[in-house]
Z-matrix of the N, CA and C atoms (Angstrom, degrees):
N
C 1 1.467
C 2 1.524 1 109.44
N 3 0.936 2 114.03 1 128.57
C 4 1.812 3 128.69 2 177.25
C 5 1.839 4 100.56 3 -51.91
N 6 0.774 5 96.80 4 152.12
C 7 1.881 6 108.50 5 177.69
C 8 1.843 7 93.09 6 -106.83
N 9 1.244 8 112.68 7 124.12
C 10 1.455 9 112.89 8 165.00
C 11 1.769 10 123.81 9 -56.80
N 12 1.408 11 97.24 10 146.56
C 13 1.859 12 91.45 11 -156.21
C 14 1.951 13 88.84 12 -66.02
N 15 1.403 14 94.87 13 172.34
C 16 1.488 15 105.93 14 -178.53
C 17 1.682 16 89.97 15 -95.16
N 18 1.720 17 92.36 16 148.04
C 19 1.916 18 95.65 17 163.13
C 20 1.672 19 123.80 18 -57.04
N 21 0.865 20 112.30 19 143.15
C 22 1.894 21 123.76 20 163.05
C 23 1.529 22 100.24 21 -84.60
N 24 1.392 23 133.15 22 99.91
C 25 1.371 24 145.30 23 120.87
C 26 1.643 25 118.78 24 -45.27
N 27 1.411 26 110.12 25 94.64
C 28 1.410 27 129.72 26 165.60
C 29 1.637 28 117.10 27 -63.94
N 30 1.532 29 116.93 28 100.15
C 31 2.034 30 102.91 29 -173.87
C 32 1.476 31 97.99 30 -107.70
N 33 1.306 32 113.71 31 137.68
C 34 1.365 33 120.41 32 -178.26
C 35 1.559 34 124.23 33 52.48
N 36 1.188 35 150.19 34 -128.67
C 37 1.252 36 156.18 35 -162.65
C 38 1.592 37 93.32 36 -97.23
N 39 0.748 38 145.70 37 -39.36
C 40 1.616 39 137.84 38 -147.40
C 41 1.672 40 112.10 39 -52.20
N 42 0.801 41 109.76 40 -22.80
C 43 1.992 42 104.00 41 167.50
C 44 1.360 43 90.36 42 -74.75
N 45 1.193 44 127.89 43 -80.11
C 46 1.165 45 108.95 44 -147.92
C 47 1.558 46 115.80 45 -74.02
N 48 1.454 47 115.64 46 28.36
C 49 1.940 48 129.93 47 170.87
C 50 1.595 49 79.72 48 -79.53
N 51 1.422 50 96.27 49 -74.63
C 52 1.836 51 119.37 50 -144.58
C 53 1.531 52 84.46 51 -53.55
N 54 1.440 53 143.64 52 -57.57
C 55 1.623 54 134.58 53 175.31
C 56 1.371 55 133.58 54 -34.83
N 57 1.875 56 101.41 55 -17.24
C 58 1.234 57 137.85 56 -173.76
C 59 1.074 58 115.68 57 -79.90
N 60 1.978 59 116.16 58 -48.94
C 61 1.388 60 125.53 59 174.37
C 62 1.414 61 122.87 60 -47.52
N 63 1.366 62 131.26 61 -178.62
C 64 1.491 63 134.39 62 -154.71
C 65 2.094 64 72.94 63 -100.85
N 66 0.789 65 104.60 64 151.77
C 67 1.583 66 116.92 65 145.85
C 68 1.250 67 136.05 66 3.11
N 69 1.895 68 108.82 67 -76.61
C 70 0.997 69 110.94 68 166.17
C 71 1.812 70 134.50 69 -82.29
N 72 1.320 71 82.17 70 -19.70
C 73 1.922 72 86.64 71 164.01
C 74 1.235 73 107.70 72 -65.46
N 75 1.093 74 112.21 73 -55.36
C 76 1.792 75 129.77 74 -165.58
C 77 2.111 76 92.82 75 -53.92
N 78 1.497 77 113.81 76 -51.59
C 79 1.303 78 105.43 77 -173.12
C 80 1.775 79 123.25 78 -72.65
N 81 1.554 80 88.82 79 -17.86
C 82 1.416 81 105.90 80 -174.18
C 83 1.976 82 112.91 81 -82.56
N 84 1.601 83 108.84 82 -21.32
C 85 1.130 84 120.36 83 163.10
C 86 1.408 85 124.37 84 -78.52
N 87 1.110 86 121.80 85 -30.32
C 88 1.482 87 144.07 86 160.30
C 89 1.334 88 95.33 87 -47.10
N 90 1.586 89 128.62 88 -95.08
C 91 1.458 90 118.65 89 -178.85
C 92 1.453 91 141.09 90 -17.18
N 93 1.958 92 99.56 91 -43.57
C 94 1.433 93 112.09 92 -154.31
C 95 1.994 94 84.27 93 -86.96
N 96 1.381 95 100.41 94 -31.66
C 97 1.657 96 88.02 95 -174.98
C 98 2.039 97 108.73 96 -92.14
N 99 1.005 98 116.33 97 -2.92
C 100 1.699 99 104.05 98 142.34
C 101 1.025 100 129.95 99 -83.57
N 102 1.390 101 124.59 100 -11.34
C 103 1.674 102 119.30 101 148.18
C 104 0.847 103 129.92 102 -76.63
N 105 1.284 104 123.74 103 -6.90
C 106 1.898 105 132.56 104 166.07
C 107 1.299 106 99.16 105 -87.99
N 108 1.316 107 120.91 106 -45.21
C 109 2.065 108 112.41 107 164.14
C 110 0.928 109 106.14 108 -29.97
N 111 1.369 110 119.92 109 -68.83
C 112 1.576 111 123.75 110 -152.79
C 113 1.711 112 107.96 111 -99.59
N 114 1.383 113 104.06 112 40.37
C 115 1.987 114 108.51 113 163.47
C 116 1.369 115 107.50 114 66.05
N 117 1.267 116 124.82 115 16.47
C 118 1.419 117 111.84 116 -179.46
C 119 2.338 118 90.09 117 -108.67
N 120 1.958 119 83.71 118 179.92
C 121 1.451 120 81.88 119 167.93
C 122 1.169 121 109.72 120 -111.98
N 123 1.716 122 121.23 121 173.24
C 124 1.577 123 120.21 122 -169.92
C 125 1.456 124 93.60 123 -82.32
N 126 1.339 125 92.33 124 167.15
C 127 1.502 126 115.55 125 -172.79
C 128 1.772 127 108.56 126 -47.95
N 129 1.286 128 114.66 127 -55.31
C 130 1.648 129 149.37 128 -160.73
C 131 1.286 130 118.98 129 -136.33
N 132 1.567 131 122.81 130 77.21
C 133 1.009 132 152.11 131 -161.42
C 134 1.249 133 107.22 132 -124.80
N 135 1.436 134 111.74 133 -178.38
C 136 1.620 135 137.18 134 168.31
C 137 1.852 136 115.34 135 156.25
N 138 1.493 137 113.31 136 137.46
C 139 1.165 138 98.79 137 -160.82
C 140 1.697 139 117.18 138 -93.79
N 141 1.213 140 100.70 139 153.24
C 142 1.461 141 92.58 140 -169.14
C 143 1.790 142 124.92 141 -105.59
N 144 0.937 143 83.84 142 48.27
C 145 1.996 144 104.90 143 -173.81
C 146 1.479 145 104.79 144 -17.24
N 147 1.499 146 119.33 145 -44.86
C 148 1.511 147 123.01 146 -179.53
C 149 1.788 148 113.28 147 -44.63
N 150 1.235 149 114.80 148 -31.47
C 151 1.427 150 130.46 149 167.06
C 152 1.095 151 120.17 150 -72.51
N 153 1.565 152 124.52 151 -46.55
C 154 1.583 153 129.67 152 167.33
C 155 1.486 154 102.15 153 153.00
N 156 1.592 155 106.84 154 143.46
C 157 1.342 156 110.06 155 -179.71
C 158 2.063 157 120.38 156 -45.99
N 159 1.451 158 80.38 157 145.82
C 160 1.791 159 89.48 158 -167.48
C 161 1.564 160 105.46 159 90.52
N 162 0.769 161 120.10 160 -33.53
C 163 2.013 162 108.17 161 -160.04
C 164 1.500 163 92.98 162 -85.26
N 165 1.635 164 98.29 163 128.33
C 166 1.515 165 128.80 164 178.14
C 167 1.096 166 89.34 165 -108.23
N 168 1.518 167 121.71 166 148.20
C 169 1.594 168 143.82 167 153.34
C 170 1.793 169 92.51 168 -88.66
N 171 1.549 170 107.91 169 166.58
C 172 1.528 171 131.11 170 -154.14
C 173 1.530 172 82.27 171 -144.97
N 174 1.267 173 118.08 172 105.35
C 175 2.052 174 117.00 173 160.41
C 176 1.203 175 94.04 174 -87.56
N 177 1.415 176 109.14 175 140.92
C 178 1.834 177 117.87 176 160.33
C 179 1.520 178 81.97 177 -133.60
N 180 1.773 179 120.12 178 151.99
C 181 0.945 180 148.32 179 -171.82
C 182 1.166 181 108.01 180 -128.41
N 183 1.512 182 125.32 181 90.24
C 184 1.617 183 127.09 182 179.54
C 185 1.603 184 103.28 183 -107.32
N 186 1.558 185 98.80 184 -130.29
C 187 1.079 186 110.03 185 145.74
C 188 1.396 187 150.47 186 -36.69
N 189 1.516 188 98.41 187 -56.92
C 190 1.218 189 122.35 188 179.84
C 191 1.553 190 97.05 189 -126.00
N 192 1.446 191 112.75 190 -179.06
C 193 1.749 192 109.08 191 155.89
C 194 1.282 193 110.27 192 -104.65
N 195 1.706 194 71.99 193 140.62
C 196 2.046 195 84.12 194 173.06
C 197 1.238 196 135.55 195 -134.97
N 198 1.225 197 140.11 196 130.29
C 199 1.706 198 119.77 197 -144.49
C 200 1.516 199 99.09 198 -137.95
N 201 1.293 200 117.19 199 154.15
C 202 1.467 201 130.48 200 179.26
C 203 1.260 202 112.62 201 -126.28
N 204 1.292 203 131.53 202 112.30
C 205 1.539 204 125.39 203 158.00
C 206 1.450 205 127.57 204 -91.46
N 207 1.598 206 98.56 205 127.65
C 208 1.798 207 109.75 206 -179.72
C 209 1.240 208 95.91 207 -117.11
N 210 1.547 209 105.83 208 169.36
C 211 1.115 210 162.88 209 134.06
C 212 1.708 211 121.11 210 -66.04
N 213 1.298 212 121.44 211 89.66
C 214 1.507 213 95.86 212 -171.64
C 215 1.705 214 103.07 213 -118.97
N 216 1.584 215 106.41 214 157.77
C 217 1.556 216 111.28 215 163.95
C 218 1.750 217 92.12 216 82.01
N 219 0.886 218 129.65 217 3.24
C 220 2.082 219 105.20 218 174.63
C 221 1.299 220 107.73 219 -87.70
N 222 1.564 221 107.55 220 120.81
C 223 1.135 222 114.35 221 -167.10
C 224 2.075 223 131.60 222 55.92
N 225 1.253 224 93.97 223 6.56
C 226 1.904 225 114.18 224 170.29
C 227 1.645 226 90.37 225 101.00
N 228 1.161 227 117.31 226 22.61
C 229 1.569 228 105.89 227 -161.86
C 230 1.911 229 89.80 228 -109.47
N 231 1.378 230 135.89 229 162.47
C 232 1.045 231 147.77 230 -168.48
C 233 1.762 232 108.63 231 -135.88
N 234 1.232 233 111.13 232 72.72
C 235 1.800 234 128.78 233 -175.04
C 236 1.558 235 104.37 234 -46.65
N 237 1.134 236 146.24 235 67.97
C 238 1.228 237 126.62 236 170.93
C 239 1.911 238 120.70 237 -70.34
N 240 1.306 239 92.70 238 112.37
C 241 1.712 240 91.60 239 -159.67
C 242 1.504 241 110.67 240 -85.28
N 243 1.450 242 113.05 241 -45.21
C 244 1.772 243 128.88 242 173.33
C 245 0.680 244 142.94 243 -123.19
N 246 1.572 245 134.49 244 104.67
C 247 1.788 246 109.96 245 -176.07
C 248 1.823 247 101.61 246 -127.91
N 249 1.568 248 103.34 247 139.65
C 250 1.250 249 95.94 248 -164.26
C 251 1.871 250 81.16 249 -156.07
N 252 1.794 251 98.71 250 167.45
C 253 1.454 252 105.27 251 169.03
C 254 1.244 253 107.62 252 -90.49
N 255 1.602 254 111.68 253 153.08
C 256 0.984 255 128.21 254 153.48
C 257 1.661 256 138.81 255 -71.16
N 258 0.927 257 113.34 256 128.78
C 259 1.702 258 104.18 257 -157.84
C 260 1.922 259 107.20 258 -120.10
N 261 1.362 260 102.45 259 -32.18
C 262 1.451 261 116.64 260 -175.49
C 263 1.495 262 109.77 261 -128.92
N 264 1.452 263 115.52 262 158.45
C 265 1.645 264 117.95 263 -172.19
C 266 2.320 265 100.28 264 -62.56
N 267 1.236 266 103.44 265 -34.21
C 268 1.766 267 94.62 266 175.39
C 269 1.068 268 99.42 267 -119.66
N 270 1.495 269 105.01 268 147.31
C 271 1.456 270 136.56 269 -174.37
C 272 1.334 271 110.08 270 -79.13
N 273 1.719 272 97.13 271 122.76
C 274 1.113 273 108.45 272 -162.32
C 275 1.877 274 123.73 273 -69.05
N 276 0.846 275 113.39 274 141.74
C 277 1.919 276 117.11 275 -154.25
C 278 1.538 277 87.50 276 -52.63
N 279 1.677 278 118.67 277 -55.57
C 280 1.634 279 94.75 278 -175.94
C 281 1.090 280 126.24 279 -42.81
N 282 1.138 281 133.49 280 -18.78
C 283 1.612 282 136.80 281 -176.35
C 284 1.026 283 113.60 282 -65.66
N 285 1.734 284 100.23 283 -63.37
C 286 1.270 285 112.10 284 175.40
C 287 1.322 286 134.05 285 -58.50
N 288 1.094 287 112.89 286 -15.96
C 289 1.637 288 126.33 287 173.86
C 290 1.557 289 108.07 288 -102.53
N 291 1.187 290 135.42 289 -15.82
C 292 1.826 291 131.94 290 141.44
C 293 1.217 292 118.32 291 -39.02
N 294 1.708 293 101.22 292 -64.51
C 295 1.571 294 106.17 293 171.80
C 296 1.740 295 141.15 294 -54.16
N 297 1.945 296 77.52 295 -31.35
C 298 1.635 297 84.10 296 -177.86
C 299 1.641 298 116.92 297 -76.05
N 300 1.666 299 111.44 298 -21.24
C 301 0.864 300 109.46 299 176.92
C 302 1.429 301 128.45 300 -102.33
N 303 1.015 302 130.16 301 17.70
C 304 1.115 303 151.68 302 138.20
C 305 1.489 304 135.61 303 -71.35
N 306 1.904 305 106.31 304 -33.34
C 307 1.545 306 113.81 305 165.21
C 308 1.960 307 94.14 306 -59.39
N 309 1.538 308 106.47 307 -61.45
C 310 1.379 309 106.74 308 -179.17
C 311 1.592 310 127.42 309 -34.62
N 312 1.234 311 108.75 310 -38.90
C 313 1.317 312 99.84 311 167.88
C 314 1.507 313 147.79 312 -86.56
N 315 1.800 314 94.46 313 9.03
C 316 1.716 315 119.69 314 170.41
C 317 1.915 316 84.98 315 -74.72
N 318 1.195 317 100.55 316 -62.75
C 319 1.719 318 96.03 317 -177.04
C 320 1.257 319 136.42 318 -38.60
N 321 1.454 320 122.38 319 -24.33
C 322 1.391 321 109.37 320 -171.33
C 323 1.294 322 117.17 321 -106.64
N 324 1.581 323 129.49 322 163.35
C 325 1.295 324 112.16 323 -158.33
C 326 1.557 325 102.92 324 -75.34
N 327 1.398 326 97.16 325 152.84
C 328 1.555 327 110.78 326 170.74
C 329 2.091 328 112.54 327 86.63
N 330 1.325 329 91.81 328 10.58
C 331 1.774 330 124.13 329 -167.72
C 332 1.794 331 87.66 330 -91.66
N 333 1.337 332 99.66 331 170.44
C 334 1.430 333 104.65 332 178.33
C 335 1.509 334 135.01 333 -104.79
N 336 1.315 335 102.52 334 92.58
C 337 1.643 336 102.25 335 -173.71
C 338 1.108 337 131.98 336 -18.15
């Protein structure tokens, strides 16, 4: 029996980043996050603990690089917190501090499950 896909939780701007990408990033992110719906892992991953336990970054390799950080499985729900290009070999601290503060705000009471 199929497992029903998990929800996509949109935090802050990040749809409309990934709407931003060229096409094939944009289609290639689409994929990697219906396989996190459906309990699997993305193709090209690695987790990014510096953000908060659980949160995996998503590499897609287009044009440019482009990466998405979730949250997956709390409560069947799939947190996508950041998605932004990559411009330099390390990720730049603003990112990382979008994301972090945004994982933070699934946490606090009255925050979004």
């Amino acid at each position: 029996m199929d497992r029903p896909l998990s929800t996509i939780r949109w935090h802050g701007d990040t749809l409309e980043q990934i709407r931003g990408f060229p096409d094939s990033a944009r289609q290639d992110v689409g994929y990697q996050l219906e396989r996190v719906q459906q309990g699997l892992e993305p193709r090209d991953w690695k987790p990014m603990s510096v953000v908060g336990p659980g949160v995996v970054e998503i590499r897609v390799h287009a044009q440019n690089e482009y990466r998405v950080l979730y949250l997956a499985r709390r409560n069947d729900v799939v947190h996508v917190l950041h998605a932004f290009v990559k411009k330099t070999r390390q990720t730049r601290k603003a990112d990382i501090e979008m994301a972090r503060k945004r994982f933070r705000e699934l946490s606090q009471p009255g925050g979004v499950k």
